[in-house]
C-alpha positions as YAML, in Angstrom:
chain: A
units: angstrom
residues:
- id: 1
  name: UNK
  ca: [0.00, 0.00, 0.00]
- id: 2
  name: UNK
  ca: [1.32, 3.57, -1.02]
- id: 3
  name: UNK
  ca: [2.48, 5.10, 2.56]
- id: 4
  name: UNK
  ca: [0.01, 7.87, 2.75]
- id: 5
  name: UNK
  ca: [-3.10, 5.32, 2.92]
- id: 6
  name: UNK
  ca: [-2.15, 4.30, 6.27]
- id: 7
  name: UNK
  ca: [-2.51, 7.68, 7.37]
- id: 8
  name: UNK
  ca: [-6.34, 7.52, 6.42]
- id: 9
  name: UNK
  ca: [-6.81, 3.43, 7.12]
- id: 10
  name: UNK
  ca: [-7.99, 3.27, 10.76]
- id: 11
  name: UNK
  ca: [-6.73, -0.12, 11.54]
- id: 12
  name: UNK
  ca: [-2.99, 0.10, 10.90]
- id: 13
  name: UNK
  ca: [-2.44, -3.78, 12.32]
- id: 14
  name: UNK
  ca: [-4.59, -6.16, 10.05]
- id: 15
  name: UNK
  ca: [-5.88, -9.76, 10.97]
- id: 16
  name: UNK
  ca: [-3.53, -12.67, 8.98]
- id: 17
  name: UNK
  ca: [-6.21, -12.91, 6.17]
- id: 18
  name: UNK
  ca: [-6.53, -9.19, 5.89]
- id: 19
  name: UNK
  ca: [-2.56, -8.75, 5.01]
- id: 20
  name: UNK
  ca: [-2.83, -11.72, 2.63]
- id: 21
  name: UNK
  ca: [-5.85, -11.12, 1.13]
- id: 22
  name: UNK
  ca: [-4.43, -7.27, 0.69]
- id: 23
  name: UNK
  ca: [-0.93, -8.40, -0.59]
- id: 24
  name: UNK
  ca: [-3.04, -10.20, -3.43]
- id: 25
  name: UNK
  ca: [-4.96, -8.14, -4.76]
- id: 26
  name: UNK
  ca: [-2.00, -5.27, -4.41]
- id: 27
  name: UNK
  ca: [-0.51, -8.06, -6.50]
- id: 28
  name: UNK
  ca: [-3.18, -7.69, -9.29]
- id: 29
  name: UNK
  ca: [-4.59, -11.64, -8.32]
- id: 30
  name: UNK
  ca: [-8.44, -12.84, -8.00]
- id: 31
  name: UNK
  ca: [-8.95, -13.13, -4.54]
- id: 32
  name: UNK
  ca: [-11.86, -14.81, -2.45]
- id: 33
  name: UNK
  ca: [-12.56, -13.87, 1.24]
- id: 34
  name: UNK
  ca: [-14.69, -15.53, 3.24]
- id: 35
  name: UNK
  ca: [-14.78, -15.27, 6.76]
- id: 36
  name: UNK
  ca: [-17.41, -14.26, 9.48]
- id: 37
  name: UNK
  ca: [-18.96, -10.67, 10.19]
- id: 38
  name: UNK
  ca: [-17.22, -8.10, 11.08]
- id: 39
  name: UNK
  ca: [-14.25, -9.75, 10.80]
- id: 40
  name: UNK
  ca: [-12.81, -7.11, 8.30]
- id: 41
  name: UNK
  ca: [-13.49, -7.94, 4.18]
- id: 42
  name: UNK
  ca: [-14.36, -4.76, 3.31]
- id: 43
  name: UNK
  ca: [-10.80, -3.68, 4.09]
- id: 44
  name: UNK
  ca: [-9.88, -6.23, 2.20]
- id: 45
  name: UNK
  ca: [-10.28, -5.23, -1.23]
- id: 46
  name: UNK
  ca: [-10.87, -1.41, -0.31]
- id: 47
  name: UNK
  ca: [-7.52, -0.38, 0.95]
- id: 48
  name: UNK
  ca: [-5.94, -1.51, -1.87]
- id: 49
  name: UNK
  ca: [-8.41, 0.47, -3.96]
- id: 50
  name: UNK
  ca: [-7.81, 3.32, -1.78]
- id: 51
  name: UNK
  ca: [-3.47, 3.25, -2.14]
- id: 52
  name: UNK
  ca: [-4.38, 3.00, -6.12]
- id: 53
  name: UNK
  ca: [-6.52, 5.95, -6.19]
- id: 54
  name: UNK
  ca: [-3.89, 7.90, -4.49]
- id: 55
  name: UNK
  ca: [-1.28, 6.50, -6.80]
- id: 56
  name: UNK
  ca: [-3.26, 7.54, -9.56]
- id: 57
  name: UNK
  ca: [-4.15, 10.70, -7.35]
- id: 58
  name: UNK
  ca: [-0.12, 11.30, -7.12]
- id: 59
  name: UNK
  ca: [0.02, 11.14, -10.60]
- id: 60
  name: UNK
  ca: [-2.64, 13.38, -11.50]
- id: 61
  name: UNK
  ca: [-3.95, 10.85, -14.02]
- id: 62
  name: UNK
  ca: [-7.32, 11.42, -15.74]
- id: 63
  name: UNK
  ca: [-10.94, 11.15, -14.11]
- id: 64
  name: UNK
  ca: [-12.56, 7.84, -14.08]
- id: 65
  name: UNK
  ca: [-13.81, 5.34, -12.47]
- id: 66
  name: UNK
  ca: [-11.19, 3.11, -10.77]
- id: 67
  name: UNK
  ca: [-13.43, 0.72, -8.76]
- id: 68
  name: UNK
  ca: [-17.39, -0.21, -8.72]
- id: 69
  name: UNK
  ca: [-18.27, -1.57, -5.29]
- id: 70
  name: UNK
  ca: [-21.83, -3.08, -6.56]
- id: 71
  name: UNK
  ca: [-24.17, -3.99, -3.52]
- id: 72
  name: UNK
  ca: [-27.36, -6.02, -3.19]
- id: 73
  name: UNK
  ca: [-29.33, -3.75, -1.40]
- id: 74
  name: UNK
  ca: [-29.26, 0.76, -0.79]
- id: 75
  name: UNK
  ca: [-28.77, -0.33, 2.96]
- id: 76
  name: UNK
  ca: [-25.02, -1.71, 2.42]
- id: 77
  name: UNK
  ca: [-24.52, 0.67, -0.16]
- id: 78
  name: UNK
  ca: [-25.63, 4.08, 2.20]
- id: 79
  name: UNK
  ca: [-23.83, 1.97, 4.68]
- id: 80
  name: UNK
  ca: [-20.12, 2.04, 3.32]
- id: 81
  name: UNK
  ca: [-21.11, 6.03, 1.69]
- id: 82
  name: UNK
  ca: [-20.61, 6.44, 5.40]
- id: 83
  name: UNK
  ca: [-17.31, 4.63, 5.65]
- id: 84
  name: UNK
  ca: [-15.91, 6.74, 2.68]
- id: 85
  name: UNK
  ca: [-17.03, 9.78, 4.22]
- id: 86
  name: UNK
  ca: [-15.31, 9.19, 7.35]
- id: 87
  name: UNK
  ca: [-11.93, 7.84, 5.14]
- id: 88
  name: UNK
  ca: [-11.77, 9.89, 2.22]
- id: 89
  name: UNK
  ca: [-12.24, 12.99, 3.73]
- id: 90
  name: UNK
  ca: [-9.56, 15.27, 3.32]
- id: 91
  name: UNK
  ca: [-6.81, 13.42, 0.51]
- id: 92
  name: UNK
  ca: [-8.43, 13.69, -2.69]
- id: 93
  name: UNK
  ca: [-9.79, 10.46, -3.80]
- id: 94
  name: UNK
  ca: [-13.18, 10.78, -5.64]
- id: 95
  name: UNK
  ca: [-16.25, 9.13, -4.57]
- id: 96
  name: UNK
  ca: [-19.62, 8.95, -5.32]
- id: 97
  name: UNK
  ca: [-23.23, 6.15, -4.91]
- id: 98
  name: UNK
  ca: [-25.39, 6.19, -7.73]
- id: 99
  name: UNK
  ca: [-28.10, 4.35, -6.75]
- id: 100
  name: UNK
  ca: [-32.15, 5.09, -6.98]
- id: 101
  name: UNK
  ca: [-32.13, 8.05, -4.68]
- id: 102
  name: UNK
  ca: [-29.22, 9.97, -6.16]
- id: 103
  name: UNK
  ca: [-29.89, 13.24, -7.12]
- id: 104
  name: UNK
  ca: [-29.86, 14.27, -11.11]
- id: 105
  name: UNK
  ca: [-28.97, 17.96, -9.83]
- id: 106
  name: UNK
  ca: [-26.15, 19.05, -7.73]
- id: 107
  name: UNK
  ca: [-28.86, 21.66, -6.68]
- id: 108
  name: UNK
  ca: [-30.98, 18.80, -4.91]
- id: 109
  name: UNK
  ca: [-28.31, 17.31, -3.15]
- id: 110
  name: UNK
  ca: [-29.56, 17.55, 0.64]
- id: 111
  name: UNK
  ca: [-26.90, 17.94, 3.55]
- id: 112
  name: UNK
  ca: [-24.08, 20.31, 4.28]
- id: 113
  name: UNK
  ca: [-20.98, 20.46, 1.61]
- id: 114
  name: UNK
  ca: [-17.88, 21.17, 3.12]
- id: 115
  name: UNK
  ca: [-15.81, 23.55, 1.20]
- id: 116
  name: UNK
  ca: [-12.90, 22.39, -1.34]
- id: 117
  name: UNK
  ca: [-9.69, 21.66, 0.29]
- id: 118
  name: UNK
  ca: [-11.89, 20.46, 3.95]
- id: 119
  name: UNK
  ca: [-9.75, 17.73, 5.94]
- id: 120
  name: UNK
  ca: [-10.73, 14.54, 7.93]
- id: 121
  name: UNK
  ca: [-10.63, 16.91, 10.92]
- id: 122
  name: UNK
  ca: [-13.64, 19.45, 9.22]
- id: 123
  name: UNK
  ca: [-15.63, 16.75, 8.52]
- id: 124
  name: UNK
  ca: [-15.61, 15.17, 11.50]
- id: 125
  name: UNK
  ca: [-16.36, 18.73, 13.37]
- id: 126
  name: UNK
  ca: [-19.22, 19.38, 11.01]
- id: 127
  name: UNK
  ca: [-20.93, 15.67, 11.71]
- id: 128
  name: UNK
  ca: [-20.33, 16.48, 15.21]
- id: 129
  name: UNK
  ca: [-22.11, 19.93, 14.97]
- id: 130
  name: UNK
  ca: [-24.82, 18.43, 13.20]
- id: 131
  name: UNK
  ca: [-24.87, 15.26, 16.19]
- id: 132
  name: UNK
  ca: [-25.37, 17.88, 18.74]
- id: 133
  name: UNK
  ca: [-27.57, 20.32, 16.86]
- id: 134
  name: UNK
  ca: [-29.74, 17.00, 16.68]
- id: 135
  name: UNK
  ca: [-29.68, 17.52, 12.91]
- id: 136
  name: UNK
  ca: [-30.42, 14.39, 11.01]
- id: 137
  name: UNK
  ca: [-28.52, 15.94, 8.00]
- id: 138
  name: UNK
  ca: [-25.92, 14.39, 5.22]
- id: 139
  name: UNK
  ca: [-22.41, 15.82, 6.00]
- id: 140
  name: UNK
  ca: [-20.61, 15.66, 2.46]
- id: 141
  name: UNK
  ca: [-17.13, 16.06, 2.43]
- id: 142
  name: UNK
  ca: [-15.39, 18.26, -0.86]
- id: 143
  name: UNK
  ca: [-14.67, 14.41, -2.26]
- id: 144
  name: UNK
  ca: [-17.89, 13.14, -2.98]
- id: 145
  name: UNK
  ca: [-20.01, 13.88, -5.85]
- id: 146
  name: UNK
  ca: [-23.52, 13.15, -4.92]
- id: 147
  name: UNK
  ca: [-25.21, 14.37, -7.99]
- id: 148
  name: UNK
  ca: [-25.67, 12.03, -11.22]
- id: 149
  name: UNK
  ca: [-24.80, 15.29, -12.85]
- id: 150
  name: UNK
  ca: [-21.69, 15.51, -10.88]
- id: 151
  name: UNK
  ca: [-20.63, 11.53, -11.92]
- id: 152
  name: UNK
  ca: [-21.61, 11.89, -15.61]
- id: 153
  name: UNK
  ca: [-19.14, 15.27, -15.81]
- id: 154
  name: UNK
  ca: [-16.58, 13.48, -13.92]
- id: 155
  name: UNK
  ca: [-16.65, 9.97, -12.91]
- id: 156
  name: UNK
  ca: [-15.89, 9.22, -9.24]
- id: 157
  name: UNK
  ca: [-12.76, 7.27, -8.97]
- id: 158
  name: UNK
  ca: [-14.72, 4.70, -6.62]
- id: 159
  name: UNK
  ca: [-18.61, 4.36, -7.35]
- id: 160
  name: UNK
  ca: [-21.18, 2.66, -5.06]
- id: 161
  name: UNK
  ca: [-24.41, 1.31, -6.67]
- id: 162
  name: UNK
  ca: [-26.40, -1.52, -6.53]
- id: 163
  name: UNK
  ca: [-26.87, -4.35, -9.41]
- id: 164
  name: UNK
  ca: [-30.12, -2.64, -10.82]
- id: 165
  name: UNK
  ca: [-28.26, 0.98, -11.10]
- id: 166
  name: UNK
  ca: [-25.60, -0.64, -12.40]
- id: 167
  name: UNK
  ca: [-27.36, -2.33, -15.14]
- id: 168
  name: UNK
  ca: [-29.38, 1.21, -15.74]
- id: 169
  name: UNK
  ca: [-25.57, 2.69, -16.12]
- id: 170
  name: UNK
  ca: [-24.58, 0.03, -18.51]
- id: 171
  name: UNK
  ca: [-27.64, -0.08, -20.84]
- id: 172
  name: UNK
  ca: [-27.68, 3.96, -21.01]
- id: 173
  name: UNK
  ca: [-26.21, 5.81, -23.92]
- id: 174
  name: UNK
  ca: [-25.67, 9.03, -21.27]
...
């Protein structure tokens, strides 16, 4: 992994199948993890997206889409938009879910956008504020684009969706 992903990576010592699994697919190999809940696949295959899209970052390479993390159901898929809120926050790395519910306009994105340039440690103040306000709000950090608008001008370097949205993104000439 590129050194500046285990600034953002909250878990800097990783589980035996964690560090294997991650050495694989760093290595470019079809990998299968199967283990019990919560016992940490999701990092499995998404810090090694996360040290390419800063590679790629680093480079300043074109837009587009590095990764699709396709989910059965909007639950999982609102569920890990949380998880790259809280990581990508800050460093640059592009993300977005398309999924039923995603706004066409930027203008009818909900929540509160955090301003260009915003680190970890502003988004994490502004959920806070919005914790204790007892605001129910969307905190979006400068890295996501949470319009379709937004994805079709630029493509998110890691997209969310679900296997219907996915087959609507396929099947679409836009």
């Amino acid at each position: 992994l590129r050194p500046h992903t285990e600034e953002l990576v909250p878990y800097l010592l990783l589980y035996w199948h964690r560090g294997k699994a991650i050495r694989a697919v760093g290595a470019g190999r079809a990998t299968l993890v199967s283990t019990g809940t919560g016992s940490g696949k999701t990092e499995c295959f998404l810090y090694p997206v996360i040290s390419r899209g800063l590679e790629l970052r680093d480079r300043k390479a074109d837009p587009g889409i590095l990764a699709v993390f396709v989910y059965p159901m909007n639950a999982l898929a609102e569920d890990q938009l949380g998880r790259l809120r809280e990581l990508l926050a800050g460093p640059g790395l592009t993300f977005g879910m398309y999924v039923g519910k995603t706004p066409r306009r930027s203008a009818d994105v909900s929540g509160e956008r955090l301003p260009a340039g915003a680190s970890r440690d502003d988004y994490r103040a502004a959920l806070e504020k919005a914790r204790t306000e007892k605001r129910n709000t969307a905190v979006h950090p400068p890295e996501e684009l949470c319009s379709r608008d937004e994805m079709q001008e630029t493509p998110p370097r890691i997209l969310l969706t679900n296997v219907k949205e996915l087959e609507l993104l396929l099947t679409r000439q836009k």
